[in-house]
LOMARTOR-609883 format. One line per 10 residues: number of its first residue (from 1); their letters; for each residue x negated, y negated, z negated of C-alpha. Coordinates in nm, 2 decimals, always signed. Layout:
N
NUM) a) X:Y:Z  ...
***
This chain:
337
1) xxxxxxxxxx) -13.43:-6.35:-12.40  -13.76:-6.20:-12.27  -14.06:-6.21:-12.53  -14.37:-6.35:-12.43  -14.65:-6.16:-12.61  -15.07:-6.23:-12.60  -15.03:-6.14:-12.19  -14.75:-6.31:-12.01  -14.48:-6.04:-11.87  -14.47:-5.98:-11.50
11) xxxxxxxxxx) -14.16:-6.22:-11.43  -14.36:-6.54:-11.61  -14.66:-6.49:-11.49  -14.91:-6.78:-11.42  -15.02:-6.78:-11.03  -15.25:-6.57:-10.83  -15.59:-6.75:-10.68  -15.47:-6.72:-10.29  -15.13:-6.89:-10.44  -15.06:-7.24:-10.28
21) xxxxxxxxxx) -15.19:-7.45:-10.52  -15.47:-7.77:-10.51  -15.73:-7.64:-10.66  -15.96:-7.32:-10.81  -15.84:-7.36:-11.14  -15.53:-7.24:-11.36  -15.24:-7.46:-11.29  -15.08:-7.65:-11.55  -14.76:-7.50:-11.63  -14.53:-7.68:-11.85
31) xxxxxxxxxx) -14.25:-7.45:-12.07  -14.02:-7.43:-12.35  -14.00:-7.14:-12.58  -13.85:-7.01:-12.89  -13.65:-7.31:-13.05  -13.68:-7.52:-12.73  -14.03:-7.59:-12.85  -14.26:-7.70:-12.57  -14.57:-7.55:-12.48  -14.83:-7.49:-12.19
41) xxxxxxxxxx) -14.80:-7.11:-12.04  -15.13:-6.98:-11.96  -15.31:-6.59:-11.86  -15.34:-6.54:-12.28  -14.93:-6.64:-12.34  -14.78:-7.00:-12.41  -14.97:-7.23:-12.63  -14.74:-7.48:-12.85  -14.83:-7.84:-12.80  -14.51:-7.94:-13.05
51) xxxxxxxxxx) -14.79:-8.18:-13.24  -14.81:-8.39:-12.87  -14.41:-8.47:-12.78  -14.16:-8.61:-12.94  -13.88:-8.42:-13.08  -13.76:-8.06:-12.89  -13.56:-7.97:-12.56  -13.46:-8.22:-12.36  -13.66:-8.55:-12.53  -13.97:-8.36:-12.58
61) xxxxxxxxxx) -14.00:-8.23:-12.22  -13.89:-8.64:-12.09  -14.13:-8.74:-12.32  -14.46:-8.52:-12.19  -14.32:-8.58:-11.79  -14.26:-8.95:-11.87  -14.65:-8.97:-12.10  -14.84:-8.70:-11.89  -15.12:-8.92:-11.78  -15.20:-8.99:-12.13
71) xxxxxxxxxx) -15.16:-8.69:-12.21  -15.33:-8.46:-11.99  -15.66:-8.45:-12.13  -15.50:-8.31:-12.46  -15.29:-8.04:-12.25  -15.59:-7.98:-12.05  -15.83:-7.87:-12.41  -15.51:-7.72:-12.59  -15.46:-7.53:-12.29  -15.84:-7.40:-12.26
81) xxxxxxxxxx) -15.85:-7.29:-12.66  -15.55:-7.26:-12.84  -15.42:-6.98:-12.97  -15.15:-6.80:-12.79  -14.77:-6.82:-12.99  -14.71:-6.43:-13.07  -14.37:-6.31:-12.95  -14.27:-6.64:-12.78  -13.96:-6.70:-12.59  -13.89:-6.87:-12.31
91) xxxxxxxxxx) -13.64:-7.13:-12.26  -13.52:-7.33:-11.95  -13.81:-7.58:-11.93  -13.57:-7.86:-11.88  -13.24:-7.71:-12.12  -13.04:-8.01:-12.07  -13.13:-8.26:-11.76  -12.89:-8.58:-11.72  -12.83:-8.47:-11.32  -12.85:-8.18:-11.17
101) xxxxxxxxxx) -12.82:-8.26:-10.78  -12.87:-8.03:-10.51  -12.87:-8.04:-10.15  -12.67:-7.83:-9.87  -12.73:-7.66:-9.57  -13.09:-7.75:-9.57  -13.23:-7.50:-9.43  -13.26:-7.42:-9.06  -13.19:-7.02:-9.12  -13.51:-6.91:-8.94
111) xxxxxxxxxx) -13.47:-7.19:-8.71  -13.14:-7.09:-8.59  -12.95:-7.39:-8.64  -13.07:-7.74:-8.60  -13.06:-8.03:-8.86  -12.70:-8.12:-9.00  -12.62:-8.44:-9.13  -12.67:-8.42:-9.49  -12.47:-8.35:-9.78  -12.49:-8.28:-10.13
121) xxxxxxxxxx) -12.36:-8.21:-10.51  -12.39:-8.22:-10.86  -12.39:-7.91:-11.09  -12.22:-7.92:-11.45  -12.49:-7.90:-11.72  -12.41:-7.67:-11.96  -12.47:-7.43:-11.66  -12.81:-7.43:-11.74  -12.96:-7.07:-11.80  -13.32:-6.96:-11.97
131) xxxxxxxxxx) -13.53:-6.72:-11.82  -13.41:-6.38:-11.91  -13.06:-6.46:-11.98  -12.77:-6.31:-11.84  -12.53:-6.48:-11.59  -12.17:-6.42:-11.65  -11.94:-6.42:-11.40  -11.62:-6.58:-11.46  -11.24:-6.45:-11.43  -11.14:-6.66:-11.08
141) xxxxxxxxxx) -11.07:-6.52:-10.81  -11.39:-6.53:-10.58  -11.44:-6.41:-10.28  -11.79:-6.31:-10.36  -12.07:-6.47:-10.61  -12.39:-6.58:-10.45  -12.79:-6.59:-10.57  -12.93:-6.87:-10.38  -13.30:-6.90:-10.45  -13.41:-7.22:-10.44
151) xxxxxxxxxx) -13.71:-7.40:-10.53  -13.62:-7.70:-10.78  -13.74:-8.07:-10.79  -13.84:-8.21:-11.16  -13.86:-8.61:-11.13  -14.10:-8.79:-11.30  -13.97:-9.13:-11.29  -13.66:-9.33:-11.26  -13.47:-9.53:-10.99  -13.26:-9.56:-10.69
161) xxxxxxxxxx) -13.26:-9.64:-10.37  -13.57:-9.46:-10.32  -13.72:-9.52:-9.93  -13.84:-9.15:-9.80  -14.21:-9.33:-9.74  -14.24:-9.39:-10.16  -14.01:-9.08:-10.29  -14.31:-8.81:-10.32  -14.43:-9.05:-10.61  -14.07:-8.98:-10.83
171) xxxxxxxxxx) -14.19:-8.59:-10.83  -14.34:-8.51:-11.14  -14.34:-8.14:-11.02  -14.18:-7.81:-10.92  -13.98:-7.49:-11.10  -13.77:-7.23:-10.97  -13.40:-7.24:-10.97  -13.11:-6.99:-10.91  -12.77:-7.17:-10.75  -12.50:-6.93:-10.86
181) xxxxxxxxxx) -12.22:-6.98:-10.66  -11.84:-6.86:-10.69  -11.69:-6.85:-10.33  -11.36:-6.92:-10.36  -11.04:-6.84:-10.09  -11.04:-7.16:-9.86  -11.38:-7.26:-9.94  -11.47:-7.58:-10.11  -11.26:-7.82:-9.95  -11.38:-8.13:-9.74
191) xxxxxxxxxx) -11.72:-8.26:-9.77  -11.71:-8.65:-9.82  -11.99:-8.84:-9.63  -12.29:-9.01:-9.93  -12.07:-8.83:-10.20  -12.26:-8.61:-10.49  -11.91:-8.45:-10.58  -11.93:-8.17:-10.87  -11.90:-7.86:-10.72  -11.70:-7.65:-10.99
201) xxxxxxxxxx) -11.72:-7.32:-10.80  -12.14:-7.35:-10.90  -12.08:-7.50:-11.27  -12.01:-7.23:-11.46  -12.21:-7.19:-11.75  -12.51:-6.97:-11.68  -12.47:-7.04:-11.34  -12.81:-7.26:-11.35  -13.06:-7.05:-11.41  -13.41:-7.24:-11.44
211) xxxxxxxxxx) -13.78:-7.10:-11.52  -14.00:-7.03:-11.59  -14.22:-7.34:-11.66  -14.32:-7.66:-11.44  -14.57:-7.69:-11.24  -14.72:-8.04:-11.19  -14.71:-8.17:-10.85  -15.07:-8.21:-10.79  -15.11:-7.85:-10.84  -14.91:-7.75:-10.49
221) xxxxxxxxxx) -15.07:-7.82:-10.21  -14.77:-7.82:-9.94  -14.42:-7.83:-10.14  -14.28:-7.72:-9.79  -14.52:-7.44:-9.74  -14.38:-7.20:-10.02  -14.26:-6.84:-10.00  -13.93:-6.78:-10.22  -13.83:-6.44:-10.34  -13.54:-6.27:-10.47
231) xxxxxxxxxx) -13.49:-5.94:-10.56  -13.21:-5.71:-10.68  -13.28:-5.42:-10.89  -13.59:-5.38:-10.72  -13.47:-5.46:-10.35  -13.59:-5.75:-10.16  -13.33:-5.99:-10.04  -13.48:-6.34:-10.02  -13.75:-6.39:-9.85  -13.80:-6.75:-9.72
241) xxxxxxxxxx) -14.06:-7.01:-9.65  -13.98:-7.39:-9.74  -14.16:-7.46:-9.37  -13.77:-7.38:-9.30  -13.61:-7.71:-9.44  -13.38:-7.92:-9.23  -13.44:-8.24:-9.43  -13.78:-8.29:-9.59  -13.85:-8.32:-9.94  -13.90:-8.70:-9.92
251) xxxxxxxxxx) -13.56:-8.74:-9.68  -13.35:-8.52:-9.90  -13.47:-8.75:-10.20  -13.39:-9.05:-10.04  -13.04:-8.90:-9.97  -12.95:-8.82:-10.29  -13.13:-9.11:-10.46  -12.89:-9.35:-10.23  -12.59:-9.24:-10.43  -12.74:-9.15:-10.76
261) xxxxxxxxxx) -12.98:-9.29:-10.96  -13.23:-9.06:-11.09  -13.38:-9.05:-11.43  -13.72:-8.89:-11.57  -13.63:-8.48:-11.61  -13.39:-8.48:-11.36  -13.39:-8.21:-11.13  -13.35:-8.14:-10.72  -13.21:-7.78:-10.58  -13.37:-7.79:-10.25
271) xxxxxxxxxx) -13.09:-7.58:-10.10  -13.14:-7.16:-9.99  -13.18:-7.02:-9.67  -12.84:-6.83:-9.65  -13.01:-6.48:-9.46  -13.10:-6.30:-9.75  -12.76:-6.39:-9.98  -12.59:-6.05:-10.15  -12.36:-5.99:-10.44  -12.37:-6.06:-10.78
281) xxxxxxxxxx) -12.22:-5.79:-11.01  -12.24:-5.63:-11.29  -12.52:-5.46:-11.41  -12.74:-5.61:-11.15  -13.11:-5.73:-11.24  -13.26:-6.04:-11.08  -13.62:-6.15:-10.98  -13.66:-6.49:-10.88  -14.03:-6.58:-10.76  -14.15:-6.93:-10.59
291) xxxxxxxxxx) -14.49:-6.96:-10.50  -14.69:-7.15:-10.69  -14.45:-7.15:-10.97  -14.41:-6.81:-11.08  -14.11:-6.59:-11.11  -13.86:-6.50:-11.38  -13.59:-6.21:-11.44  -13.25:-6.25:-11.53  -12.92:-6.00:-11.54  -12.57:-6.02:-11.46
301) xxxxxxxxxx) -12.27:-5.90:-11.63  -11.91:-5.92:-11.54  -11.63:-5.85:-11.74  -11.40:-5.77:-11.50  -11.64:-5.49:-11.33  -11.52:-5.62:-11.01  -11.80:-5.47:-10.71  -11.88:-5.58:-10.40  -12.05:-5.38:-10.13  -12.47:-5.36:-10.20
311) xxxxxxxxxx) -12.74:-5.53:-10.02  -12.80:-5.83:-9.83  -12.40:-5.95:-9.72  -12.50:-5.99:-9.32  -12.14:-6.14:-9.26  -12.26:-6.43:-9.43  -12.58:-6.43:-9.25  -12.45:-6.46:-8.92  -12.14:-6.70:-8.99  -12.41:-6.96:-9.09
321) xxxxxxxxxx) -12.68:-6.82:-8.83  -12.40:-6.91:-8.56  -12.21:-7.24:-8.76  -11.88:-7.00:-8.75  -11.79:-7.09:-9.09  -11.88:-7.09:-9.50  -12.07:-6.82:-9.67  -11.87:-6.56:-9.83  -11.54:-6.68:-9.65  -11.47:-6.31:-9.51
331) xxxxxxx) -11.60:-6.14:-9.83  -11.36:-6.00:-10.09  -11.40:-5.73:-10.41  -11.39:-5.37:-10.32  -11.08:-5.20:-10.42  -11.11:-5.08:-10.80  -11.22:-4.71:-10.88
***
């Protein structure tokens, strides 16, 4: 894992002033570190608040989303003087939610496609990957893995059946999420109208990488006004505003919230804009920034050293620019050295 020392590293850092967030002031920015520990990151590193939640992981994280109001005050005077955590570590900042559903196709590429109906799915959740770990790619035959930046939903309160005129009030806040995705010969199979199915070609472990911390949602101004990043050793790839969803936040909550019910800590992929996709392989190394949020790094290895061709995969690009089919569904490994 990546070590946070008195100054936060370049991949977790805290956001700029002209960043789209509600005010002046440092946004709050929830994490877990070290022994899933949680803390507040902040310009001098991350400050532990263990003495504040209940428990570690999981529970203490649900336990700070679900008492926040409470205990914001606290957060807010911990966060102004206490001492940074030398050498700290950062974890997912939600290591184990009870859902982790995502939407697709819910972006408009640039605006070359118009709303779909919606659809969705549920990834596995011991996918879940900390910042600065490595993403393993699995022996299946794939056509290609994906990195589909995405920015990620944290809810802050339970229930179902949630009308799109309420559902901004279930957001606790935001983080940044990476949707690894296998494609696999024939694609995925059928999509089933209302249906969260598991998608098993995006469950792999490590194939959920989240970071690096939580922003609360009062400190983003315009959830679908954010620039999202990706870049591969260096190279920029991703590059895509949320002002590009299909489906609004508050729509794409009510989907999902009509066939599952949601639960404090769970989380919401918002889905990728497919023009910027590329290869996954071995070696790579990954920078995932959302605006607001901050960004986090992460590698890949694969033990099968399979390689694909480098860049931006513009096949992909155009088969979902034009609707002519899947992403990845004419890709297949180069032939071995």
């Amino acid at each position: 894992m990546t070590e946070i020392g008195i100054s936060p590293l370049e991949w977790a850092k805290p956001a700029d002033p002209g960043e789209n967030t509600s005010s002046e002031e440092a946004a709050m920015k929830l994490v877990m570190y070290n022994d899933n520990q949680p803390g507040i990151l902040t310009d001098a590193g991350v400050i532990d608040i263990s003495d504040l939640c209940q428990g570690r992981g999981q529970e203490a994280m649900v336990h700070l989303i679900t008492n926040y109001a409470d205990l914001q005050p606290m957060l807010e005077v911990r966060a102004a003087g206490g001492t940074p955590v030398a050498g700290a570590q950062l974890q997912a900042p939600l290591p184990s939610p009870n859902k982790i559903l995502c939407m697709g196709g819910n972006f408009r590429e640039f605006g070359a496609r118009e709303p779909a109906p919606m659809w969705g799915f549920v990834k596995r959740l011991h996918s879940v990957l900390s910042p600065g770990g490595v993403v393993v790619l699995p022996d299946v035959d794939a056509n290609i893995f994906h990195h589909e930046a995405e920015l990620v939903l944290v809810f802050g309160k339970g229930g179902k059946n949630i009308p799109a005129s309420e559902a901004m009030e279930y957001v606790f806040g935001y983080t940044a999420g990476v949707d690894v995705s296998a494609r696999m010969p024939g694609g995925s199979g059928g999509r089933v109208p209302n249906t969260l199915p598991i998608a098993e070609h995006k469950s792999h472990p490590t194939f959920c990488p989240l970071g690096p911390c939580i922003v609360t949602r009062d400190e983003i101004a315009d959830p679908e006004n954010l620039q999202i990043t990706l870049s591969v050793d260096g190279e920029l790839r991703v590059n895509y505003n949320t002002d590009d969803l299909a489906h609004s936040i508050a729509e794409s909550i009510e989907y999902v919230a009509a066939i599952e019910e949601i639960s404090p800590g769970d989380v919401l992929f918002m889905g990728t804009n497919h023009q910027g996709l590329g290869a996954m392989q071995d070696g790579d190394a990954i920078e995932i920034g959302v605006e607001g949020v901050g960004s986090f790094n992460l590698t890949v290895t694969d033990p099968l050293k399979r390689r694909w061709p480098r860049g931006v995969d513009e096949v992909t690009a155009k088969d979902i620019r034009e609707s002519a089919g899947g992403p990845g569904r004419q890709a297949r490994p180069l032939p071995a050295e």
